[in-house]
N, C-alpha and C positions, 0 to 999 in steps of 0.2 A: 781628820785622821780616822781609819779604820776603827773597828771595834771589836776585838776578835774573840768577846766572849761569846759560847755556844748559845744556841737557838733555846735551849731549857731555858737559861735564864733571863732570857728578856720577855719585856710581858706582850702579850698578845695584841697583834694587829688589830686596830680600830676598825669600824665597818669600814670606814670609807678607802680604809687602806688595804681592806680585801677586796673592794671592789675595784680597787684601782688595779690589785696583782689580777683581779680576773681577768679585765679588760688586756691587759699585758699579757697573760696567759694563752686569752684568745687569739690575741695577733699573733704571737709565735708560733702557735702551733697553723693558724692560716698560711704563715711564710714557710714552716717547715713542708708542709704537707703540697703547696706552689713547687719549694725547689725540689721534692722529690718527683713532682709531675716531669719536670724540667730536667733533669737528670736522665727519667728513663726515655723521658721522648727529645735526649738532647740530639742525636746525629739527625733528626729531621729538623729539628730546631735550628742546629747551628749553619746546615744547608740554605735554608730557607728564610729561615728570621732569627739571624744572629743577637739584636738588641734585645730582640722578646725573651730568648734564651736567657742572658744574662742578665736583664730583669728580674728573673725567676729565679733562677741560680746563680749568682755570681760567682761559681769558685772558681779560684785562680787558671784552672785549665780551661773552662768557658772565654775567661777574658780574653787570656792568650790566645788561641783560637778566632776570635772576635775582631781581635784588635788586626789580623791580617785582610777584612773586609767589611770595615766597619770604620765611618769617622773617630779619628782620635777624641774628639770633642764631646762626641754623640757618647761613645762608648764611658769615656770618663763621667759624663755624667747620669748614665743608666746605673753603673756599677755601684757608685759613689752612693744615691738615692736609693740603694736598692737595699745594701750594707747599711748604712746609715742606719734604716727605717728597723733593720735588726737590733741595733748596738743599743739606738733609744728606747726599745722595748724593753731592753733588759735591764736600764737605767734607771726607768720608772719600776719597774719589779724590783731593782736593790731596795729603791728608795721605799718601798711599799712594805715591803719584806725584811730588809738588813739582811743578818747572816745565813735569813732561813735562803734566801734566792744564790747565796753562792755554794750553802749547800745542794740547793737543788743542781746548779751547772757541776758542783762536783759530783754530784749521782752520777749525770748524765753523761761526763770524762774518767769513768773506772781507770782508763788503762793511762788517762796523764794528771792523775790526782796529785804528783810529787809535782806537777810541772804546774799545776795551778796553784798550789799553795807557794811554790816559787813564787808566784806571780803575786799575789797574796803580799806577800814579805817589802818584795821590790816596789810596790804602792805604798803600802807606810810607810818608805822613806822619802819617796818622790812622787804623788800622786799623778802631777801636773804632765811629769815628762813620760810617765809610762802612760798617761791616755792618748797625748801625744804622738808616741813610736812605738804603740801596741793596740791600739783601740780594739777589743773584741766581747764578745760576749762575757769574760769572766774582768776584765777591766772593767766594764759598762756598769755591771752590777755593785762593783765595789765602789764606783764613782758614784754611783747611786747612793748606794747605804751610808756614805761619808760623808753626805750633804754637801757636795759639791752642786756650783751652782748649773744649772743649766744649761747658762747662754756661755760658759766656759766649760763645759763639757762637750757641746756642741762645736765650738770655735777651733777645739784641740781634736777632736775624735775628727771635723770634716778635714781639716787642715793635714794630718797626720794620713789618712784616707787617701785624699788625692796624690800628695806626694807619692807615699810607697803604688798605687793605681798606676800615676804615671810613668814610674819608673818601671812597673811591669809591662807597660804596653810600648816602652821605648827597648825593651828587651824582647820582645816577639816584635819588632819590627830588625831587630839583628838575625833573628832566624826566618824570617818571612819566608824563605826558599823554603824550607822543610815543612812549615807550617802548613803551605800551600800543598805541597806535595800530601800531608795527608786529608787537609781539606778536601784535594779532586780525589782521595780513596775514599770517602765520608760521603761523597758527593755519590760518587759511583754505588755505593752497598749500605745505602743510610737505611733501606726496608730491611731486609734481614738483618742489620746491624740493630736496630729498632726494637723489632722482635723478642732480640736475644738482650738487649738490656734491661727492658721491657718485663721478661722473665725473671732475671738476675735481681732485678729489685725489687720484685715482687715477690721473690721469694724470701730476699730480706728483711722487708718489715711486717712480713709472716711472723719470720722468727724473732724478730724484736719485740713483736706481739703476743705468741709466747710466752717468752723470756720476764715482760714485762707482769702480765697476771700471773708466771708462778709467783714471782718473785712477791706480787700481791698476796696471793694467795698463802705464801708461806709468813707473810707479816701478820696476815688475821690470823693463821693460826697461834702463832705465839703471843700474841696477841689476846688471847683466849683463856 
């Protein structure tokens, strides 16, 4: 079960468990920093090397996209590994961390903090079946911090994965006709489309860069 006393009062991570959250730290932010490559170079990606694409980024709109020229098989299992390789990261960061790692993912969800502490709630009553028909980074980390064990963390997070994977990619094979149709616009204008995403998301995590040292910068100072 959960433990939803604040971060003050538990006592401070052993070395070995800050080194474990660094290790964890590093891989996320290697995978965050992958899917945003992926992201701004997706219309040349999804043209060209659709698996690599969602290797890289698996969000739902890669898949979908994917899944209309790409083996069913192939694709489910790039997605699956790719996801996966996120969820366990944040697993081992609950487990390293406890409530400091959910508060960190709630930092990082300002705008669905009511929707994560939902999520929150809905684990201490049933941990089993929401990692099962939710598995995400803010499940991942409470599965962690619970001491839930591993090899059932695993068994429930890949299981619940592939079903809802598969079900998405048996639903862009219902729209395959439309799919296609903007595949060959993607196909036709993926350089300037490129370009211009290219821009777009580079201007974004400008601003999240920003955003993120005032918001540093205003903690030293009260801090002071």
């Amino acid at each position: 079960m959960v433990q939803s006393q604040p971060s003050e009062t538990q006592p401070p991570p052993s070395p070995a468990q800050w080194r474990l959250a660094r290790r964890c730290l590093f891989l996320l932010g290697a995978l965050w920093a992958l899917s945003t490559v992926g992201r701004a170079f997706s219309l040349y990606l999804i043209s060209h090397y659709p698996l690599l694409l969602v290797g890289m980024s698996p969000m739902g709109s890669h898949v979908l996209l994917a899944a209309a020229v790409t083996h069913p098989v192939a694709l489910l299992a790039v997605a699956t590994t790719r996801r996966l390789l996120f969820y366990t990261a944040m697993f081992f960061l609950g487990r390293a961390l406890g409530t400091r790692a959910v508060e960190w993912v709630e930092a990082r969800a300002r705008h669905f903090a009511r929707f994560v502490r939902f999520i929150e709630r809905l684990f201490e009553k049933a941990p089993r079946l929401v990692v099962l028909l939710g598995s995400g980074p803010t499940v991942s980390a409470l599965a962690g911090m619970s001491g839930m064990p591993l090899s059932t963390y695993l068994t429930l997070a890949t299981l619940g994965l592939v079903v809802r994977l598969w079900i998405w990619i048996q639903f862009a094979e219902i729209f395959r006709g439309p799919i296609e149709q903007v595949l060959a616009w993607i196909d036709e204008y993926w350089l300037p489309g490129t370009v211009v995403l290219v821009t777009i998301v580079g201007i974004h995590q400008w601003r999240r860069l920003r955003t993120a040292r005032a918001a540093r910068a205003a903690a030293a100072g009260l801090g002071a």
